[in-house]
N, C-alpha and C positions, 0 to 999 in steps of 0.2 A: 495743336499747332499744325499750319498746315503745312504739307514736302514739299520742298521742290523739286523741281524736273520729275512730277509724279506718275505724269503719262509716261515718260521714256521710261520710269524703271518694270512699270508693270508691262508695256513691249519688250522691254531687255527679258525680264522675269518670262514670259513665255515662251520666250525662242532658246531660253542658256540649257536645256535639254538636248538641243538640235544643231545646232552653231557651233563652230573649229572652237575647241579648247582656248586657242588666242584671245578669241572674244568676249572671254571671262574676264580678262585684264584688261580690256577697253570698258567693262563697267567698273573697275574702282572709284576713276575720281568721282562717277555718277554717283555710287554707293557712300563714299565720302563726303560729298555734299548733305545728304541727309541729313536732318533736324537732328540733336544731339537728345531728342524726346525718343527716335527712333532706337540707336545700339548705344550701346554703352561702352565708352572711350577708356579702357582702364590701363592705367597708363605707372612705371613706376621709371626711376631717373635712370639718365645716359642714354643709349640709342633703343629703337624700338623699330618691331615691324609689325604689320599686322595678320589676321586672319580673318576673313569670314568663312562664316560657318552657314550653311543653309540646310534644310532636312529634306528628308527622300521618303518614299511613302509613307504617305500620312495625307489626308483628302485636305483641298485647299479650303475647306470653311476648316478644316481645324490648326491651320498653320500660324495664327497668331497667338501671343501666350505662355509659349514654352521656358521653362526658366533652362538657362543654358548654363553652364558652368564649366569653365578654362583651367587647370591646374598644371602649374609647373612640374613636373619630374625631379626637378633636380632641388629647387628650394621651397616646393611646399608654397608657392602663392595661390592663392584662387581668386578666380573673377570672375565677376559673375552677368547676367545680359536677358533679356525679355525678348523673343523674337518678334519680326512685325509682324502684318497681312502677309507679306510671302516668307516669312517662316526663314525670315534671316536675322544673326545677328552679325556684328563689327567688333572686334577687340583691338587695340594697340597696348602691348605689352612688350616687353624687352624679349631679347632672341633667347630660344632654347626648345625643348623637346615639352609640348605639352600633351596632356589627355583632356578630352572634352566630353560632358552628357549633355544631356535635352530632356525634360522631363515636363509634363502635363496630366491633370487628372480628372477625370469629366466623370460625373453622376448624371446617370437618368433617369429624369423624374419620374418618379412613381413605379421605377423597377426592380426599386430594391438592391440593385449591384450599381457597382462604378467601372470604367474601363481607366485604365492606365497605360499611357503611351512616354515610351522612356527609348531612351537610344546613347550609342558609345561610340567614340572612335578614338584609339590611343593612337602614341608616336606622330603627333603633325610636329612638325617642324615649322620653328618661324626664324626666318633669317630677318638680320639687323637693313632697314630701309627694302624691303620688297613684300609683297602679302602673297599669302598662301590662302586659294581657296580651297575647303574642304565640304564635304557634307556629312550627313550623320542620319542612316540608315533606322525611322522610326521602327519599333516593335509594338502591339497593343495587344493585351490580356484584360482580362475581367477579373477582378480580386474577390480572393477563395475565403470560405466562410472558415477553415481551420487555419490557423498561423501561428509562426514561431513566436511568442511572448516574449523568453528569453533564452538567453545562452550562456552561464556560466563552462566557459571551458578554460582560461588564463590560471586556474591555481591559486594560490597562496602561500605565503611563507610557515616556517614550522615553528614552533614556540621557543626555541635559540635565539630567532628571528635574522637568521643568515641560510638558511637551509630553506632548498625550494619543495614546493609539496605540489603536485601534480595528480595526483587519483583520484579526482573526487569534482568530474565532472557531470555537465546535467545540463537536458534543455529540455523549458516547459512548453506545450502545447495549449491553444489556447480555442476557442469556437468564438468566436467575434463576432456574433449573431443573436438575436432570439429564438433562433428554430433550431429546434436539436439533430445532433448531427450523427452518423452514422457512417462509418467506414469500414471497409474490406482492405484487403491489400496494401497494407497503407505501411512505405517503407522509409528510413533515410538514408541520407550517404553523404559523403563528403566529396569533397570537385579537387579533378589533381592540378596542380600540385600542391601539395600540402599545405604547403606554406606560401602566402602570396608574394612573398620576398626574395624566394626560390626562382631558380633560374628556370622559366617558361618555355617550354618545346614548342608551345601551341600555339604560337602567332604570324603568322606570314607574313609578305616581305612587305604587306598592304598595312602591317598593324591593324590586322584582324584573326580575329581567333577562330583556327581551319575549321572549326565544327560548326561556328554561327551559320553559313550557309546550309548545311545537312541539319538543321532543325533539333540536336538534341545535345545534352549536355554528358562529358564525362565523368563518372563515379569511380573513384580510384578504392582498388584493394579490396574491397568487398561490401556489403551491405546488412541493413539489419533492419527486421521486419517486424510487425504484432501477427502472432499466427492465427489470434482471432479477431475480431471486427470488433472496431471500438467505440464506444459509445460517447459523447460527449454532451452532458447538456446546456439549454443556453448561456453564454457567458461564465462558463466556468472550464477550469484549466486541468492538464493531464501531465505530471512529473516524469519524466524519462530519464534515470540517471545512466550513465554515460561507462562511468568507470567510479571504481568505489561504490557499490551497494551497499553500506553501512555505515555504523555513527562513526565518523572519520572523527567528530569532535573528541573524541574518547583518547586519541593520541595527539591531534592540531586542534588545538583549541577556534582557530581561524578558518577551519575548514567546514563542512556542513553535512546535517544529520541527515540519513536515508532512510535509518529502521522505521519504515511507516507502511502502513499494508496497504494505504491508497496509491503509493507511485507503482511505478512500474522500473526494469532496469533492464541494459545489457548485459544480458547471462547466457552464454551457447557453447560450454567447452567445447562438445562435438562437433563446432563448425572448425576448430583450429584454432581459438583465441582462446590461449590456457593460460596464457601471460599472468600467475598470481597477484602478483604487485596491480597491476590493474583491471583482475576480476576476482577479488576474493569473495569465500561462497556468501553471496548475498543474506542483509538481515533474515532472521526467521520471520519475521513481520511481513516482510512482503511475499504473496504466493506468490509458489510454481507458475498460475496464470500468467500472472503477470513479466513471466520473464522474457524479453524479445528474441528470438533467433537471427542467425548469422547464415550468410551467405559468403566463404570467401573464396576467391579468384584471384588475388595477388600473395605477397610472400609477409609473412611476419605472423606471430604469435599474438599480437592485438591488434585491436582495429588503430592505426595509426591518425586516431583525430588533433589536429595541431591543440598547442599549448600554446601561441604565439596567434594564430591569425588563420583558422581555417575558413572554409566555406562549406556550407552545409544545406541539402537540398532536401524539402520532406515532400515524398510525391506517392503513386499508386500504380502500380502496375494490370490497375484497368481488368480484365478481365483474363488475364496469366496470373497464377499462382507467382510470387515474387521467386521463390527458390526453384522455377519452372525456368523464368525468362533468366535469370542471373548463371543458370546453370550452363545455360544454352552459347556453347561459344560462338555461333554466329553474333551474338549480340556484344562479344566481348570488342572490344579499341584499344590500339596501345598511343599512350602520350607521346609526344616527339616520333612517331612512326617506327618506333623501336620497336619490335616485336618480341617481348620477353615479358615472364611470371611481373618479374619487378614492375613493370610498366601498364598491365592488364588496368584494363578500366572497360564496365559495364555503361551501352549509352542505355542515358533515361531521355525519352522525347518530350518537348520542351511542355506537350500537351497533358503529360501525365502528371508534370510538377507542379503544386500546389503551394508553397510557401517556399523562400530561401533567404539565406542571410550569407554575403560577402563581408568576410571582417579583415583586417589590415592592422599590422604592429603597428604600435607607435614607434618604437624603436626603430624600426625601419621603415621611418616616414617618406623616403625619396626614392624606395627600390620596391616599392608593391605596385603590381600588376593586375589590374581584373584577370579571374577565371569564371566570373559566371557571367551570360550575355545580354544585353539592355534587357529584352522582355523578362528574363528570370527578376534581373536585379541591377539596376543601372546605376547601384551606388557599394557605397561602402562604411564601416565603420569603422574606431580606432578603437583598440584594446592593448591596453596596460596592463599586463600579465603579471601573476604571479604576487596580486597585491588583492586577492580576493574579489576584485570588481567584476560585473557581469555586464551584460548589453541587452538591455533595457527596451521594449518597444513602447514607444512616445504616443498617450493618451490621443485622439481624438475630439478636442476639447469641447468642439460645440455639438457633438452629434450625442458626447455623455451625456453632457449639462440639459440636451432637448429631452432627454429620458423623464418621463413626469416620475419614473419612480425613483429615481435620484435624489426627489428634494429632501434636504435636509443630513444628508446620506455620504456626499463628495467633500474630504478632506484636503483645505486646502495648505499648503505652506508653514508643515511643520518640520521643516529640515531635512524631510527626502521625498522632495515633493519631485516630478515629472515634471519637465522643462516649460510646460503648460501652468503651470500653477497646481496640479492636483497630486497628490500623494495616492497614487493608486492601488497599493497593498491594504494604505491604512482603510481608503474608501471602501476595499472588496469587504475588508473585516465587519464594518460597519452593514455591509449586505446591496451596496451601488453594484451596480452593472456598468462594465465599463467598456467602450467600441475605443477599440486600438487602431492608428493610424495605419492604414496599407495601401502603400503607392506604389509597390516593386520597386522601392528605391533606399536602399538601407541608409543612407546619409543623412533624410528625411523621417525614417520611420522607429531609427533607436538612437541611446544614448546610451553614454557609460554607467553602469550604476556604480557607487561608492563599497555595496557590498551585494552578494545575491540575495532575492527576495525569501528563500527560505532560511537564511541564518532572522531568527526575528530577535 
């Protein structure tokens, strides 16, 4: 369909970089007039105002496309919007404090990677009859051949089935490729504040988070490394449990076995995480190899990874030994500008992180705040803790299915199938090879699963 007044708005659109802020608001009724093919009008009862939203670096052939999405703070609506050729979209929604992303994913042909352009800006405010304009500051990365599969860390109940059980966390790594991969230095950590529901020091008065500018992300309380280089080959996954290195089923039947001498685990008494209850001395099954070391710089006797809604970043520290740069307090940041043990957090720059996953309670669906930033991760997931489920990353459905050696291989729709149609534990058993989606946008790229994939 074609715009009207289409010449004015691409004049208005070159000049609203350079023009008195005023003149932002003599384009609405122009922007309003637009074909209702152009934004999407999402509208729910009683008074409404609106918001456009436009994007800021990111080159103008790639400004149409982007799937926007508007979410309420306070009741949990989302709405969602395509931007045009300039890389705007239009919302009318009822007054309140929203968060908005932009996300886009572009492959290029014949190179093997894709780029991923994602962006965030919390706290806009829409007052009842006036609009708010906003923009939302693109970020683009290229997606990394290692990534987080899954992440049981929520728990489960104990066989009373009133008692919560907590120890027996894990996140699997995965090589998303056909080329076998190889790493050095290759650490994780989690983003402060612990819990995304937590009251946040890190956002300024811009509703932006003080480090997105200085290029790297905070690692609260310590970190934890492979001290040798790890191998991974194609399409196949690497176990990292977390807390509880053993058959935890042996006491919660709900809970999940470790003693296996192919995973790996967090085990380092001598970094200061002697906490028993969540490092008893790991199975005899698993080697010494295999046991990851600690790095810590904040206070507490474990590594404090949430039960409810952490963030987790798996990245490399490049060509520093990890317990070189971790050690090193110029490196160290405190949260909220507090300068104290409690507060210490190690930056990682954003160039060294390689996979991350944002998760968010369900329970506290109105008070979670991003801590990781659009290029890390421009989305998020919900977790329902404490009921054994994990977060799942969501198949790839057509790039599997292209696989010639799939046929016959890919199970589909037998009761724990991936949001795609395809059961992808059961497929790996069968011996498919499976490409998991990665768009640096966790909202897109997992799902809750009903139970972790190693209880089989």
């Amino acid at each position: 369909m074609k715009r009207k007044n289409d010449s004015h708005i691409r004049w208005a659109t070159r000049w609203m970089t350079t023009i008195l802020p005023v003149y932002l608001f003599a384009l609405l009724p122009l922007l309003a007039s637009c074909s209702d093919d152009i934004f999407d009008h999402s509208k729910e009862g009683g008074s409404t105002g609106q918001v456009v939203i436009s994007l800021a670096d990111v080159g103008s052939d790639r400004l149409a496309g982007f799937e926007v999405t508007l979410r309420n703070t306070s009741t949990n609506s989302i709405f969602t919007a395509v931007t045009d050729n300039q890389g705007m979209a239009l919302f009318t929604v009822t007054p309140g404090i929203y968060e908005a992303s932009a996300s886009k994913r572009q492959s290029e042909t014949g190179m093997g990677y894709a780029y991923v352009f994602n962006g965030t800006s919390g706290q806009i405010t829409i007052s009842s009859g006036q609009t708010t304009m906003t923009s939302i500051r693109i970020k683009t990365a290229r997606t990394s051949q290692i990534i987080i599969k899954e992440l049981y860390s929520g728990g489960c109940m104990k066989n009373d089935g009133t008692t919560q059980f907590q120890y027996d966390k894990c996140v699997i790594l995965y090589n998303n490729s056909s080329q076998p991969l190889s790493l050095s230095n290759l650490c994780l950590g989690a983003v402060t504040p612990a819990n995304a529901q937590a009251t946040n020091r890190n956002y300024d008065d811009d509703g932006k988070l003080v480090y997105e500018a200085e290029g790297f992300i905070p690692v609260w309380n310590g970190i934890w490394y492979f001290p040798q280089t790890l191998d991974i080959a194609p399409y196949q996954q690497v176990v990292v449990n977390i807390h509880g290195a053993i058959d935890n089923t042996q006491t919660v039947s709900q809970s999940v076995n470790y003693a296996n001498s192919d995973y790996y685990c967090m085990y380092d008494p001598e970094s200061g995480y002697v906490n028993t209850n969540y490092y008893p001395t790991p199975s005899d099954l698993i080697p010494s190899s295999h046991y990851l070391k600690a790095v810590v710089f904040g206070l507490g006797n474990a590594w404090p990874f949430s039960v409810s809604s952490p963030a987790m970043v798996l990245f490399q520290t490049k060509d520093i030994a990890p317990r070189d740069y971790a050690n090193n307090t110029e490196n160290l940041w405190y949260t909220g500008n507090a300068v104290s043990q409690v507060n210490a957090c190690v930056k990682v720059p954003n160039e060294w992180i390689l996979d991350a996953i944002e998760v968010y309670s369900s329970a506290y669906a109105t008070s979670s705040v991003k801590r990781l930033t659009a290029d890390i991760d421009a989305g998020y997931v919900w977790l329902t803790n404490f009921h054994g489920h994990s977060l799942y990353r969501n198949i790839d459905k057509a790039a599997t299915e292209a696989l010639p050696e799939n046929e016959g291989r890919l199970v589909y729709d037998d009761g724990n199938a991936d949001p795609c149609g395809i059961d992808a534990e059961a497929s790996m058993s069968r011996g498919a090879h499976l490409i998991y989606s990665d768009t640096n946008n966790s909202t897109n790229d997992f799902h809750e699963r009903q139970q972790c994939s190693l209880r089989k």
